[in-house]
C-alpha positions as a printed Julia matrix, in Angstrom:
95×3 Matrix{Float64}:
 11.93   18.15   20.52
 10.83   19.05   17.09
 13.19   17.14   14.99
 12.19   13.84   16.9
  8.18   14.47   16.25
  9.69   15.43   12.54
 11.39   12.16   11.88
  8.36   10.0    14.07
  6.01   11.86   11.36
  8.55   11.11    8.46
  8.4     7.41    9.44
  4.11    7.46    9.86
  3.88    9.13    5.78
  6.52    6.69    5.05
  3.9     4.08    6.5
  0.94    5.87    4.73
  2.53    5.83    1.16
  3.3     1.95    1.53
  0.03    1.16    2.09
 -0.71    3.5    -1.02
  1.09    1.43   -2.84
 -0.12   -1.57   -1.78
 -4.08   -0.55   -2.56
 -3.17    0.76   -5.9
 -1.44   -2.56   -7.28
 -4.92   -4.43   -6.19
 -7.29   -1.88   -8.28
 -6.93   -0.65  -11.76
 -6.57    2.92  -11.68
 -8.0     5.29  -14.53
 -4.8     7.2   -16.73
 -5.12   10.71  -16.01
 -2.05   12.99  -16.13
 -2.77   14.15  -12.45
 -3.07   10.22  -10.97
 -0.31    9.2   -12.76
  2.02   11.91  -11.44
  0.92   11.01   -7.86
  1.25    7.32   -8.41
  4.37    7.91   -9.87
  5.75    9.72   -7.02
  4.54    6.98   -4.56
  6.18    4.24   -6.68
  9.53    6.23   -7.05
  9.62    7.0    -3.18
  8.67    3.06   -1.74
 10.46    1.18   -4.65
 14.36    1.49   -3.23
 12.94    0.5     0.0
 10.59   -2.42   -0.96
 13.15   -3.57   -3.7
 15.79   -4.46   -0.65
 13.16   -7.05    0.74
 12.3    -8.34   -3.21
 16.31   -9.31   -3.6
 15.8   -11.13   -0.2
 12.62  -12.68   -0.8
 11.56  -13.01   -4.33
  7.83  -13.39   -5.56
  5.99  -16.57   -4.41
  4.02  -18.24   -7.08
  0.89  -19.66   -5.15
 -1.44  -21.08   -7.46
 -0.01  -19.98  -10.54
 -0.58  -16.15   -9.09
  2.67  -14.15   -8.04
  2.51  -12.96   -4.53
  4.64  -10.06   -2.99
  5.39  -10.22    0.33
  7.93   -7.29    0.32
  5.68   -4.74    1.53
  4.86   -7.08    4.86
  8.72   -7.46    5.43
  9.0    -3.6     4.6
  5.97   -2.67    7.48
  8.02   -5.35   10.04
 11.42   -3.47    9.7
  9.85    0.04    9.54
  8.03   -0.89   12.78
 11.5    -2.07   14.45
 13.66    0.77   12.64
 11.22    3.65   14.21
 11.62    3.41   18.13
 15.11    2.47   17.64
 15.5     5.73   15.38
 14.09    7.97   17.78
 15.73    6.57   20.64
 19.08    7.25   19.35
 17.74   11.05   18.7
 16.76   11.55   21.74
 19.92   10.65   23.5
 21.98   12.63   20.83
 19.93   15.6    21.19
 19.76   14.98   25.25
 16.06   15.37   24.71
């Protein structure tokens, strides 16, 4: 069914563009009017998602260095959210 392999694909970029985000808060990234468009989009797209898990579990100072572990939580309930996602599809659309 094409909407299920649409929404299974909308879940994988979904995937993709958290790990974007992830890489770009390790490395500095040059200003350029082009990279800052993109890694604006990626921030404005993951941040309602990944702020959920940052009410529930705030920073963690470790050493005097803030850690995030929102994105971790965000990849766990992505990974449970998918099948369960599709599975309701497919019995809706009788697939």
């Amino acid at each position: 069914m094409p909407i299920i392999a649409l929404v299974d694909e909308a879940f994988q970029i979904y995937s993709f563009l958290l790990l974007a985000r992830i890489i770009m808060s390790w490395i500095p990234l040059p200003d350029s009017p082009g990279l800052n468009t993109g890694v604006g989009f990626i921030y404005d797209v993951t941040e309602p998602f990944l702020g959920l898990f940052r009410r529930l579990l705030p920073m963690a100072n470790i050493g005097g260095m803030g850690i995030d572990f929102s994105p971790i939580i965000a990849f766990f309930v992505l990974g449970l959210l998918r099948p369960v996602v599709i599975q309701v599809l497919t019995q809706i659309l009788g697939a």
